[in-house]
C-alpha positions as protocol buffer text, in pm:
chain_id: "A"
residue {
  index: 1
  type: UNK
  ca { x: 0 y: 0 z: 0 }
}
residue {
  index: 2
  type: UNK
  ca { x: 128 y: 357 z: -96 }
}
residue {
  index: 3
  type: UNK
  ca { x: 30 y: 648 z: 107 }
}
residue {
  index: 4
  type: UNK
  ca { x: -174 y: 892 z: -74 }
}
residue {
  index: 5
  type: UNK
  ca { x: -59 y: 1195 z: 91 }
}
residue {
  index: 6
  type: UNK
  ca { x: 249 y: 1150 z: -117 }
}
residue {
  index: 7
  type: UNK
  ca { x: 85 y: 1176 z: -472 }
}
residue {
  index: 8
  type: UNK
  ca { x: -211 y: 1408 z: -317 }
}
residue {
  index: 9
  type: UNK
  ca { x: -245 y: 1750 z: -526 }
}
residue {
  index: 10
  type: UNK
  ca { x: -598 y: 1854 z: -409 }
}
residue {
  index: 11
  type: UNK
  ca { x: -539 y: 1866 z: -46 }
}
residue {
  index: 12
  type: UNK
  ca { x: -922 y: 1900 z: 13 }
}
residue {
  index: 13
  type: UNK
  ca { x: -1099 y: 1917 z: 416 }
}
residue {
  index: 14
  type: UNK
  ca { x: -1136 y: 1532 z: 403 }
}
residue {
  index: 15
  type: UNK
  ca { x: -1379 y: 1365 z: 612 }
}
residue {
  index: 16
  type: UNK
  ca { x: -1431 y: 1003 z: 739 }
}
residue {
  index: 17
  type: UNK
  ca { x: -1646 y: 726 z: 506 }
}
residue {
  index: 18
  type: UNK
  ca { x: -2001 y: 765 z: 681 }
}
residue {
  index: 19
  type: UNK
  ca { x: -1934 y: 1125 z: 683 }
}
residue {
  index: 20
  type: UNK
  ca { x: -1860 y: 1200 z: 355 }
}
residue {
  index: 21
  type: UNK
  ca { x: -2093 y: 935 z: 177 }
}
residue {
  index: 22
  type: UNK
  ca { x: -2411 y: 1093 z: 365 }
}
residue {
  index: 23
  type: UNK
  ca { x: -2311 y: 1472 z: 228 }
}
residue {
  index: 24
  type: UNK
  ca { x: -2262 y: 1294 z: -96 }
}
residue {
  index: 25
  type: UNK
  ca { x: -2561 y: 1092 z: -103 }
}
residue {
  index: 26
  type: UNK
  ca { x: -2792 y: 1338 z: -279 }
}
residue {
  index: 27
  type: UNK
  ca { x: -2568 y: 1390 z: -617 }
}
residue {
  index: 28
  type: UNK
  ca { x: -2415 y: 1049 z: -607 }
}
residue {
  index: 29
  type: UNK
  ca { x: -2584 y: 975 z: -911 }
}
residue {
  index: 30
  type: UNK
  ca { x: -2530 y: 1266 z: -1111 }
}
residue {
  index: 31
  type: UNK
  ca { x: -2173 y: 1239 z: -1038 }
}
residue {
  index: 32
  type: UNK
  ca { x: -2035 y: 870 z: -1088 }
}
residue {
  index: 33
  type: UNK
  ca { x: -2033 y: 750 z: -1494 }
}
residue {
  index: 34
  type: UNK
  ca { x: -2111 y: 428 z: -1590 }
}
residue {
  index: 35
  type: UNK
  ca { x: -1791 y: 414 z: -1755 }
}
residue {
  index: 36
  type: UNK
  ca { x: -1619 y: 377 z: -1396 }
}
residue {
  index: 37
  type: UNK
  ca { x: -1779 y: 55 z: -1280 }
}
residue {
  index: 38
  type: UNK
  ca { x: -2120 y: -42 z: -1469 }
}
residue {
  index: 39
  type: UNK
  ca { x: -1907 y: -47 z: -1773 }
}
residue {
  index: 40
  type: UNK
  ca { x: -1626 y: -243 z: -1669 }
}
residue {
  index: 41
  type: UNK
  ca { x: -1935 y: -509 z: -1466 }
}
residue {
  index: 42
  type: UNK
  ca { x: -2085 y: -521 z: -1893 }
}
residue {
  index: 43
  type: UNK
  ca { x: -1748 y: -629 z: -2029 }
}
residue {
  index: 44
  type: UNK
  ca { x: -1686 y: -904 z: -1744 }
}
residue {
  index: 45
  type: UNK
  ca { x: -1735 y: -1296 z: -1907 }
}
residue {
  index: 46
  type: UNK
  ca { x: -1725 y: -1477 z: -1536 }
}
residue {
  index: 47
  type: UNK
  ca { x: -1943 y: -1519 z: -1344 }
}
residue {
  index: 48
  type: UNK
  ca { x: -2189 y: -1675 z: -1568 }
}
residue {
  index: 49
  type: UNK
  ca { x: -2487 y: -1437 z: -1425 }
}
residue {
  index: 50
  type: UNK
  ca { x: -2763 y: -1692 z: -1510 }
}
residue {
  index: 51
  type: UNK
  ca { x: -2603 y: -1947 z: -1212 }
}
residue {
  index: 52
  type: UNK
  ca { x: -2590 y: -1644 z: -976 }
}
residue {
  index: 53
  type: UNK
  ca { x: -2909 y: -1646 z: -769 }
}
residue {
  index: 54
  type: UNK
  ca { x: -2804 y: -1487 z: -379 }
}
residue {
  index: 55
  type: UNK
  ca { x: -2523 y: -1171 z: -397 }
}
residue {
  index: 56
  type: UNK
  ca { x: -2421 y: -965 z: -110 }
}
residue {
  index: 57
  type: UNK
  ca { x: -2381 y: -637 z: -216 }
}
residue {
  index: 58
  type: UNK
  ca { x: -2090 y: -467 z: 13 }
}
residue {
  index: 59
  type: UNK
  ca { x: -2115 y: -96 z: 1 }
}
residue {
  index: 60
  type: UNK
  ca { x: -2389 y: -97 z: -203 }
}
residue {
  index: 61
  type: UNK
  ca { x: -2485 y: 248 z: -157 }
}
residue {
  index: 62
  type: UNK
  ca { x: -2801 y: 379 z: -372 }
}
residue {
  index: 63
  type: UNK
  ca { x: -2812 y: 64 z: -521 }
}
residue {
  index: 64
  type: UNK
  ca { x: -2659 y: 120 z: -836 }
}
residue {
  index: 65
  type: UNK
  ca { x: -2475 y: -220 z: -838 }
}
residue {
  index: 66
  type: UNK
  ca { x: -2797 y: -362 z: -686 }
}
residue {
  index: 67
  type: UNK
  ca { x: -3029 y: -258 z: -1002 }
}
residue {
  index: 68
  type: UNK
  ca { x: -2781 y: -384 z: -1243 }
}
residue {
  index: 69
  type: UNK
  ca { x: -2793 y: -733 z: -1085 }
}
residue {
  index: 70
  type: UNK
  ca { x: -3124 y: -754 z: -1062 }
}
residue {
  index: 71
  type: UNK
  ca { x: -3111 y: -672 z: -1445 }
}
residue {
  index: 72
  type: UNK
  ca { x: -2909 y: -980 z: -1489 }
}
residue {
  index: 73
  type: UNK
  ca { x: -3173 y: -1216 z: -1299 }
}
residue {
  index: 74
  type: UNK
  ca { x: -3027 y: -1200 z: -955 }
}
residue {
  index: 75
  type: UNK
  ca { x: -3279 y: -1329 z: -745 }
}
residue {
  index: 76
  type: UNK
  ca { x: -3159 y: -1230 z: -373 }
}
residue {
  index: 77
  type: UNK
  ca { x: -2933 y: -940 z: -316 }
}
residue {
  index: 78
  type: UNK
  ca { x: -2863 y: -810 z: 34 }
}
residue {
  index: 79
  type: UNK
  ca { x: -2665 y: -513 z: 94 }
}
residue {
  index: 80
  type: UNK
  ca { x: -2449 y: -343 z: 337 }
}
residue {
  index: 81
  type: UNK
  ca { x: -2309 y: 20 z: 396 }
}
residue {
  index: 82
  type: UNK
  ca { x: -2152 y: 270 z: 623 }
}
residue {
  index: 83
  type: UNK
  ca { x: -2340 y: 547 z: 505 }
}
residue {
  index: 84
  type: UNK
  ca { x: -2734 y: 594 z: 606 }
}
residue {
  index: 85
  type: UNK
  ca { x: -2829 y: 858 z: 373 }
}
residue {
  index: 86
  type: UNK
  ca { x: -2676 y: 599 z: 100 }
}
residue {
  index: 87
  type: UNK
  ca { x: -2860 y: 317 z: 228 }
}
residue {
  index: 88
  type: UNK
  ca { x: -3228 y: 539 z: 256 }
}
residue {
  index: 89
  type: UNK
  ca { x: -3195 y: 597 z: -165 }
}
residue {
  index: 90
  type: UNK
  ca { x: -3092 y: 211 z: -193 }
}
residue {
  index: 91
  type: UNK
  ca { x: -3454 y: 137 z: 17 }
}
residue {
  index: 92
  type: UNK
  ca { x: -3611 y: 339 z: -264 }
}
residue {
  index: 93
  type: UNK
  ca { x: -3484 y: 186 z: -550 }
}
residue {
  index: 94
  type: UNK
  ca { x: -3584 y: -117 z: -431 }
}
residue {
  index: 95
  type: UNK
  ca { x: -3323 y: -359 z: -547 }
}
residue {
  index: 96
  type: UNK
  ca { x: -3203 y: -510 z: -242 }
}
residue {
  index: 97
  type: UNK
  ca { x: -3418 y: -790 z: -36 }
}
residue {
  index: 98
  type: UNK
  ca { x: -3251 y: -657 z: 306 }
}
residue {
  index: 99
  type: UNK
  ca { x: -2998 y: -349 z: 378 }
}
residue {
  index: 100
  type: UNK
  ca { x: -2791 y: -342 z: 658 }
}
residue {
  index: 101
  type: UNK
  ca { x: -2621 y: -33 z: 794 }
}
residue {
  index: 102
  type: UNK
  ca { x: -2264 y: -202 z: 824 }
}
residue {
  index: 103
  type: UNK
  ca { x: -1877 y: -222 z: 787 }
}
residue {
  index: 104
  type: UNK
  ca { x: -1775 y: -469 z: 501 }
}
residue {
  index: 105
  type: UNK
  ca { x: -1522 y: -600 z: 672 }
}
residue {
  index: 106
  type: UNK
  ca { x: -1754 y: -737 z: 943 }
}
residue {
  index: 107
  type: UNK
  ca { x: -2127 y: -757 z: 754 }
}
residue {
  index: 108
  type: UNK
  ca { x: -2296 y: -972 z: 1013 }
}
residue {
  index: 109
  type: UNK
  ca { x: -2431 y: -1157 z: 731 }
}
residue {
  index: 110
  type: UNK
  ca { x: -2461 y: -1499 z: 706 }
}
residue {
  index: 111
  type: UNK
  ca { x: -2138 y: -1729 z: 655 }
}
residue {
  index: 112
  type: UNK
  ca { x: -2097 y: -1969 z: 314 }
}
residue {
  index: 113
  type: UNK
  ca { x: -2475 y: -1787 z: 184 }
}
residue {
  index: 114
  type: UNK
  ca { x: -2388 y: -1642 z: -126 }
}
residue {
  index: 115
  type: UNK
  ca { x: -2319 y: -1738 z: -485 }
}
residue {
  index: 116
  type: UNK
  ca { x: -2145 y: -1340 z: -569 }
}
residue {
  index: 117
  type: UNK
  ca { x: -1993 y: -1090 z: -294 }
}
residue {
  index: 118
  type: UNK
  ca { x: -1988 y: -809 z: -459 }
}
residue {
  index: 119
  type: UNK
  ca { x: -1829 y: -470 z: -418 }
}
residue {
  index: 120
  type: UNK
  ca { x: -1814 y: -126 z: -609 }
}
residue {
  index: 121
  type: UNK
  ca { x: -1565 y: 181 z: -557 }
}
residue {
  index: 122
  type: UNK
  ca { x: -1499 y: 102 z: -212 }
}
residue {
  index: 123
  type: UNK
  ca { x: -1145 y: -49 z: -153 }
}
residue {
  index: 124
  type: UNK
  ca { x: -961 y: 270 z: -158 }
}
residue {
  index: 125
  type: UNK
  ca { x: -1134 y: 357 z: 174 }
}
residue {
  index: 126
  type: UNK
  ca { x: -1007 y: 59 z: 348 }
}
residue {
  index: 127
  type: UNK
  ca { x: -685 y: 64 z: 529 }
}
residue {
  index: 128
  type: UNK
  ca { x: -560 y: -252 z: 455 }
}
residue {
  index: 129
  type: UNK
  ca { x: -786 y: -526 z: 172 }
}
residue {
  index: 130
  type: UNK
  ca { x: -672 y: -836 z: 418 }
}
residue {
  index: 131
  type: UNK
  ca { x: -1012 y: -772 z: 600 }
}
residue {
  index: 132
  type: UNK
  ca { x: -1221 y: -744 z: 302 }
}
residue {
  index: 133
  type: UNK
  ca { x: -1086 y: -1060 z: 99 }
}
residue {
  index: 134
  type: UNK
  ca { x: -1130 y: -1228 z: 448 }
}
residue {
  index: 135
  type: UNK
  ca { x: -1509 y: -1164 z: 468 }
}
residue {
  index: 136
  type: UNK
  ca { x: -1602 y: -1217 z: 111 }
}
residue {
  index: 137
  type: UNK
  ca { x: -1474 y: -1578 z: 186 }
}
residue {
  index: 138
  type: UNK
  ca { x: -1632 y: -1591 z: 483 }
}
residue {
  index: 139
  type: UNK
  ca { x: -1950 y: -1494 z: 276 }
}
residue {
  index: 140
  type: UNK
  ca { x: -1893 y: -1652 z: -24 }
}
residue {
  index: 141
  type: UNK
  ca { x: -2052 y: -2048 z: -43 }
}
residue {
  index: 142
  type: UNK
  ca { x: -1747 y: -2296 z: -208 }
}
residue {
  index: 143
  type: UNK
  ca { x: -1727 y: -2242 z: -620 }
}
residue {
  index: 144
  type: UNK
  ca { x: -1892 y: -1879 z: -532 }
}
residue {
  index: 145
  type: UNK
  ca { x: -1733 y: -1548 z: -660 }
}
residue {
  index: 146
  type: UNK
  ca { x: -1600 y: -1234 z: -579 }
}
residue {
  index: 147
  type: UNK
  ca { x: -1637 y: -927 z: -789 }
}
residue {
  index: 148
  type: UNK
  ca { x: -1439 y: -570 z: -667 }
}
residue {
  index: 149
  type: UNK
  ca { x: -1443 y: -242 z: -902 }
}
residue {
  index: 150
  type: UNK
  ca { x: -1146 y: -75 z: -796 }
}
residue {
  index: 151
  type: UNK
  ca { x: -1083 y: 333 z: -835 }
}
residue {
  index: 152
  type: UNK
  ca { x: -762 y: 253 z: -991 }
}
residue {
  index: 153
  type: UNK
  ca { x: -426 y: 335 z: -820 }
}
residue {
  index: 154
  type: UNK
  ca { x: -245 y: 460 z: -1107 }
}
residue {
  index: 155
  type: UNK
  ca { x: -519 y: 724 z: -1170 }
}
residue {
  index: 156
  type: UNK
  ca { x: -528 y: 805 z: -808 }
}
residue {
  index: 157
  type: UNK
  ca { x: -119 y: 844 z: -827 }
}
residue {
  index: 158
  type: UNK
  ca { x: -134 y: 1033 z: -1146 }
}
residue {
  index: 159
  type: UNK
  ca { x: -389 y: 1263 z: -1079 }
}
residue {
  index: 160
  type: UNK
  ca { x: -330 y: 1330 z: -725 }
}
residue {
  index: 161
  type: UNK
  ca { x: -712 y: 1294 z: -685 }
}
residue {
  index: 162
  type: UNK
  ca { x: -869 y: 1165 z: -381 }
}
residue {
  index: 163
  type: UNK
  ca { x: -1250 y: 1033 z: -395 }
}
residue {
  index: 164
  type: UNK
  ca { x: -1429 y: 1406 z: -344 }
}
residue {
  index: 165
  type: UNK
  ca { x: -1784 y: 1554 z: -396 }
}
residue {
  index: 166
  type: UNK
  ca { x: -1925 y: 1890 z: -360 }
}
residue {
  index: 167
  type: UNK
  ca { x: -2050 y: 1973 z: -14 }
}
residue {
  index: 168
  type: UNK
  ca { x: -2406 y: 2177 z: -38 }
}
residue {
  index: 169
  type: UNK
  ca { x: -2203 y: 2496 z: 30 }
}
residue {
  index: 170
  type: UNK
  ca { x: -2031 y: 2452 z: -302 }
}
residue {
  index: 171
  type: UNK
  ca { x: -1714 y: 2379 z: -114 }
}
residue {
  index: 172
  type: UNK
  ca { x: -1490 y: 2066 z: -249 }
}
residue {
  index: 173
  type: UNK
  ca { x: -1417 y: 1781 z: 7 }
}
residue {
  index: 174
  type: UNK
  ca { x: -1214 y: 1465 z: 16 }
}
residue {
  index: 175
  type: UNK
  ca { x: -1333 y: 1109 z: 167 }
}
residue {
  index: 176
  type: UNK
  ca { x: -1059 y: 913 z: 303 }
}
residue {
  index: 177
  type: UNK
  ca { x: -871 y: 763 z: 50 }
}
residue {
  index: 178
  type: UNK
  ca { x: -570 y: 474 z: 32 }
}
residue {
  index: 179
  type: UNK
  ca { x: -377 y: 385 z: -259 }
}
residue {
  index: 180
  type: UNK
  ca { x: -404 y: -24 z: -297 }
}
residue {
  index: 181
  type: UNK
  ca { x: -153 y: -129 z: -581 }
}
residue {
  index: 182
  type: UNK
  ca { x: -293 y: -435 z: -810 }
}
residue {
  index: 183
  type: UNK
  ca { x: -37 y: -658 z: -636 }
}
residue {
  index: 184
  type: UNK
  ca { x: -176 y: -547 z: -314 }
}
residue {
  index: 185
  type: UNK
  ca { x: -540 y: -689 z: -445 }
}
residue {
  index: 186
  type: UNK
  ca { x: -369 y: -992 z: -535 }
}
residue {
  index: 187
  type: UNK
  ca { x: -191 y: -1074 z: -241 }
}
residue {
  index: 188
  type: UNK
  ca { x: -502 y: -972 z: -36 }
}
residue {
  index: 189
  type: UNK
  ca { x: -731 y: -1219 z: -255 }
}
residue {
  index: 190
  type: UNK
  ca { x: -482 y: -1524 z: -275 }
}
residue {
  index: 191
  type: UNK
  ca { x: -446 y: -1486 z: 113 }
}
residue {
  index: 192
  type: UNK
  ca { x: -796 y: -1535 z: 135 }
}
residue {
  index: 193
  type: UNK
  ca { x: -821 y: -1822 z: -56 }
}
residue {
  index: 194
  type: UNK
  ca { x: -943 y: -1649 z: -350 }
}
residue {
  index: 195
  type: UNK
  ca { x: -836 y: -1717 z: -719 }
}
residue {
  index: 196
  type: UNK
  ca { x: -774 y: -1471 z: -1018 }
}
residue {
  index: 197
  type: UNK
  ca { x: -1075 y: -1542 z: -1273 }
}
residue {
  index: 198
  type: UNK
  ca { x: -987 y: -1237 z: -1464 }
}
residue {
  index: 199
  type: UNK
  ca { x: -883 y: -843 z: -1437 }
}
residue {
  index: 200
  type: UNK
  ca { x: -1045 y: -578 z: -1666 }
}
residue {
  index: 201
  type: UNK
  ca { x: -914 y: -192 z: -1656 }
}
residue {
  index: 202
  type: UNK
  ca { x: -1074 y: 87 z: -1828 }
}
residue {
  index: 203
  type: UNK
  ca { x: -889 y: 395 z: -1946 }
}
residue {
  index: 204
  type: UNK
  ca { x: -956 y: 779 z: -1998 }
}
residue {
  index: 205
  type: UNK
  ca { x: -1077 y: 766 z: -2361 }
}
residue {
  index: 206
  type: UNK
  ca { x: -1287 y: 1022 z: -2609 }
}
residue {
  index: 207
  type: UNK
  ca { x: -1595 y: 953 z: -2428 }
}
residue {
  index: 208
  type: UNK
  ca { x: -1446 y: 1023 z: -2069 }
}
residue {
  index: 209
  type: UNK
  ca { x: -1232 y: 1328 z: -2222 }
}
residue {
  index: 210
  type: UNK
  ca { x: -1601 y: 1433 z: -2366 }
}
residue {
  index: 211
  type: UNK
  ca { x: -1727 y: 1442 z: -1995 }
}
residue {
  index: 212
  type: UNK
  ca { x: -1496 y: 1553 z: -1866 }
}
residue {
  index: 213
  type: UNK
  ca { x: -1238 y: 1819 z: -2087 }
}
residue {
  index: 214
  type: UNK
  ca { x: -994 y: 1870 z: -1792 }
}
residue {
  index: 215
  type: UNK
  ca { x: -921 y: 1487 z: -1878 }
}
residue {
  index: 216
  type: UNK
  ca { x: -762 y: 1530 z: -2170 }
}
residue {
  index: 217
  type: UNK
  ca { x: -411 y: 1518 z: -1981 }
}
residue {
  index: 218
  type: UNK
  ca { x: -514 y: 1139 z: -1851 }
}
residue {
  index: 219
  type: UNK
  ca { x: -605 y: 1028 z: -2177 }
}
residue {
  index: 220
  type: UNK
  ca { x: -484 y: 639 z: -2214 }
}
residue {
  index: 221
  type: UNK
  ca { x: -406 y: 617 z: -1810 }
}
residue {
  index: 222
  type: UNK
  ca { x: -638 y: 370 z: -1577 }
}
residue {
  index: 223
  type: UNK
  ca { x: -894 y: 518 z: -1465 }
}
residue {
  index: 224
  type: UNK
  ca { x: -1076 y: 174 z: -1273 }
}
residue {
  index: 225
  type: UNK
  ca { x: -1004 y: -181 z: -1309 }
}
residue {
  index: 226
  type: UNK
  ca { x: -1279 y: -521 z: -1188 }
}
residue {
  index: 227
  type: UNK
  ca { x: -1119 y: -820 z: -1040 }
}
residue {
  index: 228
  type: UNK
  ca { x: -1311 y: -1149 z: -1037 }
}
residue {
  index: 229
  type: UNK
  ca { x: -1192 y: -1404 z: -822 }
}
residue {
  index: 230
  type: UNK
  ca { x: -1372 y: -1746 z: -768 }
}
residue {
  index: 231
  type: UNK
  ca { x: -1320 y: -1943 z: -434 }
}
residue {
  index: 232
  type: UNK
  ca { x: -1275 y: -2334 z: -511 }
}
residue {
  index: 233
  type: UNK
  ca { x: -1448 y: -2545 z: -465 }
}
């Protein structure tokens, strides 16, 4: 793990997870593109999504990731996260057959339950991944999977950009973010007893540069990458 405050150009107030995901909550949507997770989830070839029926969703916040596997024929998908204001726009969507108001390190849900853990944009607020590959497994029933979408570390190096939104004063602020290197992930996951199904990154390219202009000097660099790990059988 690399310290961010080393590649950090924005030097933003920066607030704690629950914090800064409930003064988020009400533009999340308007905010995040497809292209940074949803995207990279459309490209994936494992898991097959038809033998996927129970998924914990961990940080599932306004049920973004929850929608999109219902849209794939998920039949049960529980979800948990920090933040409440997150979690009362996930209970109106409607996706999720429980929510929990949780850590995902320590879900409370039930062990060796679930077919898909499940997690979206939320490593690079953990301090170390060893907890989060640990309760996945815990989680995950034998043969299950693991999917992560990861704000990738090179963009976070390169950019010196921290995971931010814009408070309702119109004032900038910074949630606390870690750098995780891939081999971090990997070591993480294999230490868990996971297994490397595939990795998928997406890059800046015309259509992020056309969202956002001040891009054009990250054109080509990693901008998120999806792991999917399977736990054997």
């Amino acid at each position: 793990m690399a310290d961010f405050s080393a590649f950090d150009t924005r030097h933003y107030p920066t607030v704690d997870v629950a914090t800064g995901y409930d003064g988020w909550s009400m533009t999340y949507e308007d905010s995040v593109l497809d292209a940074m997770d949803l995207a990279l989830l459309d490209g994936l070839t494992t898991p097959d999504w038809s033998m996927i029926n129970r998924a914990a969703d961990l940080g599932c916040g306004t049920g973004r990731t929850g929608t999109w596997l219902r849209e794939r024929g998920v039949s049960h998908v529980d979800g948990v996260d920090l933040s409440a204001g997150m979690l009362a726009l996930a209970e109106e969507r409607g996706a999720h057959d429980t929510l929990t108001q949780g850590d995902v390190r320590a879900t409370g849900l039930p062990g060796g339950s679930y077919d898909l853990v499940i997690a979206s944009l939320i490593d690079e607020h953990l301090p170390a991944l060893d907890p989060f590959y640990t309760e996945a497994s815990r989680l995950a029933k034998p043969g299950g999977h693991c999917i992560l979408v990861a704000y990738h570390p090179q963009f976070i190096m390169v950019s010196g950009m921290p995971t931010h939104f814009t408070d309702a004063m119109g004032e900038e602020v910074a949630i606390t973010t870690h750098v995780h290197l891939i081999s971090d992930h990997v070591r993480a996951a294999l230490g868990a007893g996971w297994h490397l199904e595939r990795l998928e990154e997406a890059v800046v390219d015309d259509a992020w540069v056309a969202a956002k202009p001040k891009w054009e000097r990250f054109r080509g660099h990693p901008v998120s990458a999806a792991f999917a790990w399977v736990r054997p059988d």
